[in-house]
C-alpha positions in Angstrom: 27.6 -28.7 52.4 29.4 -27.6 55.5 29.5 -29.2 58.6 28.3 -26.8 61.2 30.5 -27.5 64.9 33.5 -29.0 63.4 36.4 -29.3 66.2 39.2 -26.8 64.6 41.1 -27.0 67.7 42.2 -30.4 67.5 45.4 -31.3 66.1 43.8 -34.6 64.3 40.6 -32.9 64.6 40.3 -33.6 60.4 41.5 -37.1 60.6 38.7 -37.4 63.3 35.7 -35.9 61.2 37.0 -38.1 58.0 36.5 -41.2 60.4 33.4 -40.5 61.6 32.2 -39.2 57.9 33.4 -42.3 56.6 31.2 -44.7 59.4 28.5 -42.7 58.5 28.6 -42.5 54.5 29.3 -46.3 54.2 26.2 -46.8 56.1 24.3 -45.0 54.2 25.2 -47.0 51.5 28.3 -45.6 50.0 31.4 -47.3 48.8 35.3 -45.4 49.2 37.4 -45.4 46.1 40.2 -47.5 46.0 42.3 -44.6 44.9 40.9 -41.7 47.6 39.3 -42.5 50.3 38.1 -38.7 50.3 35.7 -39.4 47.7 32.9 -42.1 47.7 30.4 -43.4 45.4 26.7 -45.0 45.4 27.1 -47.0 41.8 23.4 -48.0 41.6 22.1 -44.3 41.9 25.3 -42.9 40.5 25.8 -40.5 43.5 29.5 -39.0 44.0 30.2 -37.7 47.3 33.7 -35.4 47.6 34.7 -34.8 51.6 37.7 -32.8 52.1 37.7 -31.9 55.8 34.5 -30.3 56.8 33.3 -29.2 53.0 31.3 -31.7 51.3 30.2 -32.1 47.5 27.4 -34.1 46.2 26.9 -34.9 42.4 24.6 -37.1 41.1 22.2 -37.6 38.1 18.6 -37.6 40.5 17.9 -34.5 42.7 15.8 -36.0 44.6 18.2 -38.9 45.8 20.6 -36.2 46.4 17.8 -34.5 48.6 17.2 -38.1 50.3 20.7 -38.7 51.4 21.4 -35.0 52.5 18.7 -35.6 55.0 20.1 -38.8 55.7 23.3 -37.4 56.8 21.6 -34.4 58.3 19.8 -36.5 60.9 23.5 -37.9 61.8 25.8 -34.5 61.8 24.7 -31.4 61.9 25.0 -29.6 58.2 24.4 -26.9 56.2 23.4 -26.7 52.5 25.1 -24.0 50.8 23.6 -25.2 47.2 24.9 -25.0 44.2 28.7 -25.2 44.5 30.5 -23.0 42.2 34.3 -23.5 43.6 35.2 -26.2 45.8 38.9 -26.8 46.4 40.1 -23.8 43.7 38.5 -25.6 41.2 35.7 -23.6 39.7 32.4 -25.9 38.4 30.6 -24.8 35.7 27.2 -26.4 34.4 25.9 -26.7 31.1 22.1 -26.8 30.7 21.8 -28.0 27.2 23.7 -30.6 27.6 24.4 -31.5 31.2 27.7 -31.5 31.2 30.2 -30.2 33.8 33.1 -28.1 33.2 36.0 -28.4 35.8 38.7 -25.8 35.7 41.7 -24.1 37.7 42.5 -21.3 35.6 42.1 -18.3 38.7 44.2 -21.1 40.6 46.9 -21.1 37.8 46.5 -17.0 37.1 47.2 -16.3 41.2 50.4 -18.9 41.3 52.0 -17.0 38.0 51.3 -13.5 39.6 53.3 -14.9 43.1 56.0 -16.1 41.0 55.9 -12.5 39.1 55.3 -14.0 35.6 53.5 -12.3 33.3 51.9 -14.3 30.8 51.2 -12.0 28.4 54.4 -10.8 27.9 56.2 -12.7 24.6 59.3 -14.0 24.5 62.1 -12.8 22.9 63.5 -16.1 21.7 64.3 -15.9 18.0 63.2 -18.9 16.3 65.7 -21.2 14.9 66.0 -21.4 11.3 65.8 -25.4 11.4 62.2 -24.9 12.9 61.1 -22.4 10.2 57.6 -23.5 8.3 57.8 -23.7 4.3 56.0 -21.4 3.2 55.1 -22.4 -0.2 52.1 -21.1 -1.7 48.8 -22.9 -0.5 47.1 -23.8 -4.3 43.6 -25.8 -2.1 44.5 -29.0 -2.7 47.4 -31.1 -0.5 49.2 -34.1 -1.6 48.4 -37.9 -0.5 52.4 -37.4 1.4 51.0 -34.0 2.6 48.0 -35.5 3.9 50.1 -38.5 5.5 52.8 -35.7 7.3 50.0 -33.7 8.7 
């Protein structure tokens, strides 16, 4: 979600919207975490909200108590639903249907920082490898000892 007249000329004009967000969420029932006070959380719905200026992102295991508090919050600042988020902060989200589970990852994030810093990851290095670090290479007959077992 987006807020939709957000106040970009202001010099505290995010520090402003986080206050009023925060009046708002907490009476709607949500709780700040301790370590950000970005994020906030409904623990008997298990609702996560994210707030990171004038983008917003709602998780939560019940669509339709997401769809109840976005028109909760609707009625009190103007929003707009983008729906299903699929980056939010250079973080790409990724659902899995089968199981439900979210995938989190940064890897366009890291792939853009490398190529400004001009390093190609791809490229091998030319390090020889020390003889000390050398594997033993003795012939693999199936069946490992109980110290082989222990070492690996």
């Amino acid at each position: 979600m987006k807020l939709i007249n957000p106040q970009y000329e202001l010099k505290q004009s995010g520090n402003c919207l986080q206050e009023k967000l925060r009046l708002i969420v907490i009476k709607n029932g949500f709780s700040p975490l301790i370590s950000d006070n970005a994020i906030y959380v409904i623990q008997k719905v298990k609702i996560i909200m994210v707030s990171c200026v004038d983008d917003f992102l709602l998780m939560g295991t019940n669509w339709n108590d997401i769809q109840a508090l976005t028109k909760c919050l609707n009625d009190e600042v103007a929003l707009n639903d983008l729906g299903d988020a699929s980056w939010f902060l250079r973080v790409r989200i990724r659902r899995s249907s089968p199981t439900g589970s979210v995938i989190l990852d940064q890897q366009q994030y890291l792939r853009r920082s490398l190529e400004h810093l001009r390093i190609d990851i791809d490229k091998k290095p030319k390090t020889p490898m020390s003889p000390s670090c050398k594997p033993d290479l003795k012939r693999n007959l199936g069946k490992a000892t109980a110290t082989e077992l222990y070492n690996f």
